[in-house]
N, C-alpha and C positions, 0 to 999 in steps of 0.2 A: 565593613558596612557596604562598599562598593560590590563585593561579593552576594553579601543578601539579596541587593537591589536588584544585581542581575539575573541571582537565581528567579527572584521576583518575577520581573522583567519576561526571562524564560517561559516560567509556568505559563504565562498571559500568553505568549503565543504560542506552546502549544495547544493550550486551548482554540485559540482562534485559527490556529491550524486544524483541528481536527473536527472542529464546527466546518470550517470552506472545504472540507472534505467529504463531509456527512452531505452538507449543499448541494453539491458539486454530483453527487451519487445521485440525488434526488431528480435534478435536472437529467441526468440522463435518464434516468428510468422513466418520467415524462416525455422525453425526445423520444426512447426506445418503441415509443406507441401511435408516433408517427413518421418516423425514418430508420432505415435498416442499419443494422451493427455497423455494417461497412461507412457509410454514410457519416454514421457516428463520428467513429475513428478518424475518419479524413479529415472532418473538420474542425473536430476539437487537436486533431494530432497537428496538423498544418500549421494551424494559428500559435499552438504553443512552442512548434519548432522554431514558427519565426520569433517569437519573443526572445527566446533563450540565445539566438542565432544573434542578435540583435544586443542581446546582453552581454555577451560574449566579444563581440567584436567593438563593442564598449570601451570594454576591460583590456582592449588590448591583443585577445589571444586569435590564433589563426584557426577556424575550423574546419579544415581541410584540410592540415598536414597531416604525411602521410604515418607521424609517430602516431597519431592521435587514433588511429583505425588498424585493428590490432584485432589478431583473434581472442584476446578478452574482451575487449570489448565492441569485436560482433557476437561472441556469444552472450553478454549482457542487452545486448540488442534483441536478438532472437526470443532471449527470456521474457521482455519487457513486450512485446508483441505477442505473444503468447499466452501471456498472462491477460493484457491487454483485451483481447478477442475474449477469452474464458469470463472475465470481470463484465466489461461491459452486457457480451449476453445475457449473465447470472441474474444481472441486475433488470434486465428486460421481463424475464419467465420467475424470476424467486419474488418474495416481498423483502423490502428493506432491510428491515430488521432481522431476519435469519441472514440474508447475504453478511450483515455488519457480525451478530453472533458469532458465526464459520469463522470468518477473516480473521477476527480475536488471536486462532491459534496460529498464526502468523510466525510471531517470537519462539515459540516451541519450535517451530518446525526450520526457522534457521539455528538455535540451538542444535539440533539434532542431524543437521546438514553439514553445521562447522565439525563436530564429533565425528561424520561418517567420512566429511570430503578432505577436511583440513588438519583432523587432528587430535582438535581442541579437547579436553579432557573434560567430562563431563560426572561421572560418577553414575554408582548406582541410586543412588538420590534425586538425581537431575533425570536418568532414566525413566525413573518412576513417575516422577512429575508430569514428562513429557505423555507417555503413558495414559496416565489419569486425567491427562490433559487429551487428548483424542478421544477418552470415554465422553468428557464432556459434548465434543462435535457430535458424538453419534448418539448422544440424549436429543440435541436440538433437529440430526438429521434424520432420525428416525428407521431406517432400512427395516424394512419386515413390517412396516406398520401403517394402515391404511393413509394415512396424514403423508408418508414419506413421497416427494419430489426429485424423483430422479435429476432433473435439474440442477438442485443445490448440489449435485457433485460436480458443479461449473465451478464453484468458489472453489472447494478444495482443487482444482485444477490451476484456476490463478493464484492459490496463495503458493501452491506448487513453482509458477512459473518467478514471482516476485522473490521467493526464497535462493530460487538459483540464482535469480537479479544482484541481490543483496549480498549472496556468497562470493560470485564474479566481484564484485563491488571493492572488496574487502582486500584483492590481491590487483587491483590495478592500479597503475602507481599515480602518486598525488600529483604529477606533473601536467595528471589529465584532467583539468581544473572542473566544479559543480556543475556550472554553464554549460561548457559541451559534452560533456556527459546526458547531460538535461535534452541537448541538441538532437543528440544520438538517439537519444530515448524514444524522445516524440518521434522521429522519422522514422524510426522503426513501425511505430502506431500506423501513421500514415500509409506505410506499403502494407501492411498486415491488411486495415482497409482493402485498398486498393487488390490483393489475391483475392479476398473474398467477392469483390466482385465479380472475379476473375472465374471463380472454382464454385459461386454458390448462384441461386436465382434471385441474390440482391441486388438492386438496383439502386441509382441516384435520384432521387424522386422532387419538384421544386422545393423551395423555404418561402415559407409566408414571412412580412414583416415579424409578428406575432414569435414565430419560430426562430428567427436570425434573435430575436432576442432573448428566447432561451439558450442559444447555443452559446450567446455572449457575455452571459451571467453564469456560465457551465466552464468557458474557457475562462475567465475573470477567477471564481474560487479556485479553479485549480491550480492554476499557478501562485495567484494570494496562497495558497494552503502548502503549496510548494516554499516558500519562499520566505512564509513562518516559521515553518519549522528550522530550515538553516539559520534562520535568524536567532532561534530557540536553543540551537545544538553548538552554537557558537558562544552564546552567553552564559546559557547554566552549567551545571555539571550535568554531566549523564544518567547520573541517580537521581536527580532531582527533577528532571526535564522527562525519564521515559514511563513511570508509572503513569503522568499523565497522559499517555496517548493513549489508554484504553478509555477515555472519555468520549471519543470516537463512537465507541460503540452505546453510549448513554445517547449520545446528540441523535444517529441514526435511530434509535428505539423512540425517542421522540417523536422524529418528523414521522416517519412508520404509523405511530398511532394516530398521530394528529391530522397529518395531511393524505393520508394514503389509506387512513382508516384498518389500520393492521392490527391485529388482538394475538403477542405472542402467547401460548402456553405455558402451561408450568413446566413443564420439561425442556423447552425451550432457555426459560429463564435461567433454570438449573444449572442449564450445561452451560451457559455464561458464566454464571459465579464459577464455578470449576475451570474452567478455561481462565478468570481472570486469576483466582488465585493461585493453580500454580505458573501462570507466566507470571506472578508477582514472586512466586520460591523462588522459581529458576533466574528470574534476576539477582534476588539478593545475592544470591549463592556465587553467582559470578562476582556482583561486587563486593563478596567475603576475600574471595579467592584473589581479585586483584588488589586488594587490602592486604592480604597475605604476602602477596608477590612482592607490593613494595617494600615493607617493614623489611623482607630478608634482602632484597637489594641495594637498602638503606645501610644496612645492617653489614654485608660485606662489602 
């Protein structure tokens, strides 16, 4: 019983993790129309480093030792800024809902990352998936067709960068606790900011009351949406907690139409169900294969 209740429990914040997410996009793509990328980043990257910084030294742990700063995880760093810059623009020049659409094939594309970088056995099944899963991107992105936005090749750029994030993620050791990881993250964001100032003709421009209040409802979800989801991955099981994150991409089609006035296409639509379904194959299929794994380790 305690078990259901958690999985329960789970489900509820992934959801409300991928609602303060979907939020969270909205508020910057509002911000994006009256302060520059850079601007963005520094202030949402600042305030959430300090939180975590603050969380962090809560719990006890030191973020500054010198085990903690590694080149895994400055290259998880670099990724998470890179991605970072890619997202936030996307989300300035795309509408909503195509940026949330792209993002979907997120899961394929670390699939096919652990396969190429790590190993991981995939099959030609899982191949193909992935496969039919990138037809769908180029239904909603269009290339060769008068509708197509060079643009949206910003999303596929950050889901690029988060994929290497995620794959870094996967080989640094547990010792380097959620909190400053999360520390690292943000500060990353922050300098990324901070170059673009530096290399671009962005500027820091004032905040009206008005504005400090959207940046504080932007930084508020992101971290709530941070912070459900660990909450989410600690209580349920994995198979029951990750098919809901493509909810994510309902909530953003939402606020898309609703507040942003966005009307996706049918082609559009298309290549979402195709994108959700085979990252719904390509999960199961792993948790066949780790259903397999244990019965035979049970087993000897």
């Amino acid at each position: 019983m305690n078990s259901r209740a958690n999985n329960r429990k789970a489900i509820v914040f992934t959801l409300v993790s991928m609602a303060a997410f979907s939020i969270e996009d909205a508020f910057i793509k509002h911000l994006s129309s009256t302060h520059s990328i850079a601007q963005i980043l520094i202030v949402i990257g600042l305030a959430s480093a300090i939180f975590f910084a603050i969380l962090a030294l809560k719990n006890g742990r030191t973020i500054w030792a010198s085990g903690l700063w590694t080149r895994l995880t400055f290259t998880r760093m670099l990724a998470e800024a890179f991605a970072g810059v890619a997202f936030v623009t996307s989300l300035s020049l795309v509408p909503l809902s195509t940026v949330a659409a792209v993002f979907q094939i997120l899961p394929l594309t670390v699939t096919m990352g652990a396969a190429l970088c790590l190993g991981e056995r995939v099959g030609w099944r899982g191949w193909a998936a992935i496969f039919i899963g990138f037809v769908g991107v180029l239904l909603i992105i269009k290339p060769g067709f008068e509708a197509f936005n060079p643009s949206v090749l910003l999303v596929l750029v950050a889901v690029f960068g988060i994929a290497v994030r995620d794959l870094v993620t996967r080989v640094i050791p547990v010792s380097v606790g959620s909190s400053i990881i999360s520390f690292q993250a943000f500060s990353s964001v922050v300098v990324a900011g901070l170059v673009l100032l530096l290399v671009s003709p962005q500027v820091m421009t004032p905040i009206t009351l008005e504005q400090w209040i959207y940046f504080g409802f932007t930084i508020v979800f992101s971290v709530s949406g941070y912070y459900a989801i660990v909450l989410a991955m600690r209580l349920g099981a994995a198979s029951i907690v990750a098919p809901f994150r493509y909810s994510r991409l309902l909530f953003s089609l939402m606020i898309g139409v609703f507040i942003f006035k966005e009307q996706p296409d049918v082609l559009t639509l298309i290549g979402c169900g195709i994108i959700i379904v085979t990252g719904f194959y390509t999960y199961l299929r792993e948790q066949r294969g780790l259903t397999k794994l244990g019965k035979n380790a049970t087993v000897a």
